[in-house]
C-alpha positions in Angstrom: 0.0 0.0 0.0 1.1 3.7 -0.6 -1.1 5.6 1.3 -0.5 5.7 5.1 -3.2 5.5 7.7 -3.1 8.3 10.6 -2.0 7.0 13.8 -4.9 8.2 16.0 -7.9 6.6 13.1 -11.1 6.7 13.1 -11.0 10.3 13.4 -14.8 10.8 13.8 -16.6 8.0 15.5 -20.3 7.9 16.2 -21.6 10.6 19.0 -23.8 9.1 21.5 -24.7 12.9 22.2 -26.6 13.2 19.2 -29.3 10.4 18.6 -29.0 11.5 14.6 -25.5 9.7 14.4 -24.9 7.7 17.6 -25.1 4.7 15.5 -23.3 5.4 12.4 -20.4 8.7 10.9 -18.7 7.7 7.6 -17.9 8.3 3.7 -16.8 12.0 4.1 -16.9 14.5 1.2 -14.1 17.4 2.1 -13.3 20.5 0.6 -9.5 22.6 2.0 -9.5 26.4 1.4 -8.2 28.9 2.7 -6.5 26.5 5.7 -9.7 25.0 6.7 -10.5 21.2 5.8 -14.7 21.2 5.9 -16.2 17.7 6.5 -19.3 16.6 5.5 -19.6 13.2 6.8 -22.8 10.3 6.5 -24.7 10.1 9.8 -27.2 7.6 11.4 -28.4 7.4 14.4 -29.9 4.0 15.9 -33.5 3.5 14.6 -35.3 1.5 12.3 -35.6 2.7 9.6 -32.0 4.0 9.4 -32.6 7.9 8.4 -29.4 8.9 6.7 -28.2 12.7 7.1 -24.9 14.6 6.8 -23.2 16.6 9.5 -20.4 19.4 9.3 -17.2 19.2 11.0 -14.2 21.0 10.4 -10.2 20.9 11.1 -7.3 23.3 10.8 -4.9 20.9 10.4 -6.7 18.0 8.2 -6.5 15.1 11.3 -8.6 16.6 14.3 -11.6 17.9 13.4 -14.8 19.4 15.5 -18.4 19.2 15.1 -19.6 22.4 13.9 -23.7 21.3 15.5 -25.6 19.4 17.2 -27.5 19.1 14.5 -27.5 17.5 11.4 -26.0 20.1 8.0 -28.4 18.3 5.4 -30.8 15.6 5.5 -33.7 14.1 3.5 -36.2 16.8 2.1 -39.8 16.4 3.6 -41.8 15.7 0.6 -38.9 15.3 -2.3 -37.9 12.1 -3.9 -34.9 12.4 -1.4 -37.3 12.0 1.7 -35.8 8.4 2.6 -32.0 9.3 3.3 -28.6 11.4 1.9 -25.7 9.8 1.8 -21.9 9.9 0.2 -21.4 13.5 -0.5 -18.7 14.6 -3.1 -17.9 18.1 -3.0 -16.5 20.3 -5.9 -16.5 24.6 -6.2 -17.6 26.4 -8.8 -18.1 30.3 -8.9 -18.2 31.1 -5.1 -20.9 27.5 -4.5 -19.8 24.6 -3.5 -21.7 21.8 -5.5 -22.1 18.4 -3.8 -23.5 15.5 -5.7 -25.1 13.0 -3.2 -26.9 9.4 -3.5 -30.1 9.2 -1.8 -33.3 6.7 -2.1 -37.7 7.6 -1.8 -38.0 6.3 1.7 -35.3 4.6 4.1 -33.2 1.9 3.3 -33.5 0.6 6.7 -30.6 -1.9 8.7 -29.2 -3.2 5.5 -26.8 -5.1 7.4 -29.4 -7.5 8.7 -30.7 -8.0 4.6 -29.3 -10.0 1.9 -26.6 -8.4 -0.1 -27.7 -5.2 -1.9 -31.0 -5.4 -0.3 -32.9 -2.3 1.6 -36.5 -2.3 3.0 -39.3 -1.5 0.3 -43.0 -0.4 0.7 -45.9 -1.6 -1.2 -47.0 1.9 -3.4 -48.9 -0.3 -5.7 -48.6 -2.0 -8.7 -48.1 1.2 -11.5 -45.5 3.0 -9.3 -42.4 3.9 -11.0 -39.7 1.5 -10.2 -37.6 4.2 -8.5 -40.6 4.1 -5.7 -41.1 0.4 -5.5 -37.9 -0.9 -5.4 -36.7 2.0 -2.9 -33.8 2.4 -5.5 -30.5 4.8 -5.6 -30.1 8.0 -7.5 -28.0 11.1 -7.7 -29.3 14.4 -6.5 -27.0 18.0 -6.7 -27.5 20.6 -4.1 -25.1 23.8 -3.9 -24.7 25.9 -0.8 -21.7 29.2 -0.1 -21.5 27.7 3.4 -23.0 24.2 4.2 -25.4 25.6 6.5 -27.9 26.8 3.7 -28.6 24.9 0.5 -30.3 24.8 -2.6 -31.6 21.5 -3.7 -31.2 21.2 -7.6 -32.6 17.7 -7.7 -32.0 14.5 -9.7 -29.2 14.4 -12.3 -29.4 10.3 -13.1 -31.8 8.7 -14.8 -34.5 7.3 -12.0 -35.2 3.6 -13.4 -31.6 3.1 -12.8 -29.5 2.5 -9.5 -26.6 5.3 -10.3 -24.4 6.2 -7.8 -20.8 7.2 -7.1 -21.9 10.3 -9.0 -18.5 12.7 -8.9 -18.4 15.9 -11.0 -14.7 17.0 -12.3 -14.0 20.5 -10.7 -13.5 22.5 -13.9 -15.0 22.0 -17.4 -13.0 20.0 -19.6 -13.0 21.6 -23.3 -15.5 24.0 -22.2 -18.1 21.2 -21.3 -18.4 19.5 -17.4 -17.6 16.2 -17.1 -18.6 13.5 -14.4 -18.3 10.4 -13.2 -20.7 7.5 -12.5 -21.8 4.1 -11.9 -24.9 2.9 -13.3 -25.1 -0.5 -11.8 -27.5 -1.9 -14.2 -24.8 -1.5 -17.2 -24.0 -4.9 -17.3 -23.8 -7.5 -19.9 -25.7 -6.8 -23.5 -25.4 -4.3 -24.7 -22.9 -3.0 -22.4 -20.4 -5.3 -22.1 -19.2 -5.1 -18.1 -19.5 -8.2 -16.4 -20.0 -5.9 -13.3 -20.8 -2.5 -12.5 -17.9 0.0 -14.2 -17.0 3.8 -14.1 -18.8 5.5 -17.1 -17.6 9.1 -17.8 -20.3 11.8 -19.6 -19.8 15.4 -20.5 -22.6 18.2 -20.1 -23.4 22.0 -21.1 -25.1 22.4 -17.9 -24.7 20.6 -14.6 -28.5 19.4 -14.4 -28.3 17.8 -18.0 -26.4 15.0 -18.8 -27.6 13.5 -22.1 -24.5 13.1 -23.8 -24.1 9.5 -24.3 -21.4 8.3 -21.6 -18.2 6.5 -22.4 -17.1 3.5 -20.8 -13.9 4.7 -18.9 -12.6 1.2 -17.0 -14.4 -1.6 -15.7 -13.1 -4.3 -13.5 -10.6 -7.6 -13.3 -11.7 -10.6 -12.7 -10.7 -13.0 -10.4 -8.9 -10.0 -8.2 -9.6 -7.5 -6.0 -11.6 -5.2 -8.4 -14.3 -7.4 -10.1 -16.5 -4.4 -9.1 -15.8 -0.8 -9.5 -16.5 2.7 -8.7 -15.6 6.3 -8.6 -14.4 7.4 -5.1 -13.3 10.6 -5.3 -13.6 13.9 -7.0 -11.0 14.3 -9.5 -7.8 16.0 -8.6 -5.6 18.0 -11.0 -1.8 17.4 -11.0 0.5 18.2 -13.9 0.6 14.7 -14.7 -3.0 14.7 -15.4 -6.9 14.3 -13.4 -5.6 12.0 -10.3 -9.0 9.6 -9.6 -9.6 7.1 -7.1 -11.7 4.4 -7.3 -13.2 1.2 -5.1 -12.8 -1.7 -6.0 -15.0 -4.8 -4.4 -13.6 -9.0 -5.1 -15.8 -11.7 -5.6 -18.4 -9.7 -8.2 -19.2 -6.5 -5.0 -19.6 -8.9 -2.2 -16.0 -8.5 -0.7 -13.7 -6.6 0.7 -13.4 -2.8 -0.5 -9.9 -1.6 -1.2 -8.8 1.3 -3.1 -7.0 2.0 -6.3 -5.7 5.1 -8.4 -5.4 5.9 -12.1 -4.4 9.1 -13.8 -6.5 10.3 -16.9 -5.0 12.7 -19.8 -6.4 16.1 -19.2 -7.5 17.2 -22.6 -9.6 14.0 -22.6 -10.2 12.3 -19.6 -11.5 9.4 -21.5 -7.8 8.3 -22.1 -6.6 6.3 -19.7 -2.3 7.3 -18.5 -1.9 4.7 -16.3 -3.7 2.5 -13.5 -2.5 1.2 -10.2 -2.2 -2.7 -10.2 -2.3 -3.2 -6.5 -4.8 -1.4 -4.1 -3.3 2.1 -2.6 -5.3 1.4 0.9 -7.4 -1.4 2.0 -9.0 -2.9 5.2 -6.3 -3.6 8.3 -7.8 -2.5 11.3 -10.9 -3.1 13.6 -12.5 0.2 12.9 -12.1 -0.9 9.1 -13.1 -4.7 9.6 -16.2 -5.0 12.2 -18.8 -2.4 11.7 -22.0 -2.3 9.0 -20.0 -3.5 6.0 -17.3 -5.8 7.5 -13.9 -5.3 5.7 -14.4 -1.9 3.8 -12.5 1.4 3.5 -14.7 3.7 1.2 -13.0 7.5 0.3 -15.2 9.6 -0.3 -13.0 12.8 -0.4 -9.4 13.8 -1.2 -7.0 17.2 -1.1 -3.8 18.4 -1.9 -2.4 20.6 0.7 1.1 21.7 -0.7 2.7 18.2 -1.8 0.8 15.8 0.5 -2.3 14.2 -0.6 -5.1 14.1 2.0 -7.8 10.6 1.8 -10.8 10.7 3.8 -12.5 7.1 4.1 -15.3 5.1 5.9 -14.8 2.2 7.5 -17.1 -0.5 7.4 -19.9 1.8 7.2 -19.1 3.3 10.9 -16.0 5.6 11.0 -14.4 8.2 9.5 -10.3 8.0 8.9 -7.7 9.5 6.9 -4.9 8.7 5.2 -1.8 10.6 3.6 0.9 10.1 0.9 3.0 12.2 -1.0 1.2 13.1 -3.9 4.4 12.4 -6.2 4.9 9.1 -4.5 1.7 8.2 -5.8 1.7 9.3 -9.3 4.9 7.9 -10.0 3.7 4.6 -8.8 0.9 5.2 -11.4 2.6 6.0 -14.5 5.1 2.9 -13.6 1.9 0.3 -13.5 
């Protein structure tokens, strides 16, 4: 592994203060500016239905960081399509807004732990509901905000009969157009081609749109520690091109999670400089092995502050740690593989 875990991990563990997240904090999204790391971090607290919301912490120095509330920074709209949970923010800046793509579901997914792989709880809306309703099923929403405290809800921007997540939007426009990151995890097979669900890459006019037919960036390896992919975290850029890292699950997403990197040309992110072979950070510890998802470290955000790169990751679905590396380290280890 390249990246190193920080000594004093998890760095946000569940609050028993705050019945919101006494059960659950993970999957971060974190944005540095200005030398201030701002955390928004996946909360649940311990009931039922398992309401997912995101709270705000923050941290002068990237590894000790405070809760800015006692309340939660975003949760699920009252009446929306995201009324069952938020969860997995990514966090990019455009103009003087920070935009934060986020997965969320109709109504709660409820203790998924305690269900079959890739199941959540469902409700009987009858028999000419769409399929997003009855199946209770995953989709990307964009919200913007100046300060995480007060937000504008843009809404959907995946298509709704589909489970899409790991939604991540590139921080600049590429050729004048944005460009993102996702993982439609009904791709598969004909016509697709995937065996399993893979990182597709679109391009857009405007950030609610995404029509452009998407390309089919990488997919997995079989037999190995990536059968199943995803985009992890919002696309950094270095000299040597847009620095990306992606999760990766063995035996077809019912596995372990570890982490890998690859570099993509910046012109045209489509092109592919080089991959990582081995994973870059991947489940050691307790806090990484025994939670929700046993044997999982998920990033969800990443920074450069001057030449050290900054991973923020969940483990197993129940704390929050971070990791470090120096960023050349890294991409020489990717343009070798």
């Amino acid at each position: 592994m390249i990246l190193k875990k920080y000594e004093n991990n998890p760095i946000l563990s569940p609050n028993p203060l705050n019945d919101w997240e006494n059960l659950v904090v993970c999957n971060p999204g974190v944005w540095y500016e200005n030398g201030t790391f701002y955390m928004l971090y996946r909360a649940a607290g311990d009931d039922e239905k398992h309401v997912i919301r995101f709270g705000l912490a923050i941290s002068e120095d990237g590894f000790n960081f405070t809760r800015e509330s006692d309340t939660p920074a975003f949760g699920p709209s009252e009446e929306g399509p995201d009324s069952g949970c938020v969860e997995d923010a990514r966090i990019v800046k455009f103009d003087d807004y920070y935009y934060v793509t986020y997965a969320f579901r109709p109504t709660s997914p409820g203790r998924y732990w305690n269900f079959k792989h890739d199941e959540v709880l469902t409700w009987d809306f009858g028999s000419n509901a769409p399929a997003f309703l009855k199946n209770n099923m995953a989709n990307t929403a964009l919200a913007m905000t100046k300060d995480f405290k007060v937000w504008i809800r843009l809404g959907r921007i995946t298509q709704s009969n589909i489970d899409d997540r790991d939604v991540i939007i590139f921080p600049e426009k590429v050729n004048g157009k944005f460009a993102m990151l996702h993982r439609p995890k009904e791709w598969v097979g004909e016509p697709w081609g995937p065996p399993f669900p893979a990182i597709w890459l679109c391009y857009s006019d405007d950030l609610l749109t995404w029509n452009e037919p998407s390309h089919l960036l990488m997919q997995g390896i079989g037999g190995g520690w990536e059968e199943k992919i995803g985009g992890s975290t919002p696309p950094l850029k270095t000299e040597e091109g847009w620095l990306v890292l992606y999760h990766g699950v063995e035996n077809g997403g019912t596995g372990y999670y570890r982490v890998g990197a690859v570099l993509l040309d910046l012109d045209d992110p489509t092109k592919i400089i080089g991959r990582t072979k081995n994973p870059i950070l991947e489940p050691e510890f307790d806090y990484e092995i025994n939670g929700f998802y046993k044997g999982c470290v998920f990033p969800t955000g990443n920074v450069i502050v001057g030449d050290t790169l900054f991973v923020y990751y969940g483990g197993a679905d129940k704390y929050v740690g971070v990791a470090t590396c120096p960023l050349n380290e890294l991409l020489d280890q990717i343009k070798k593989s």
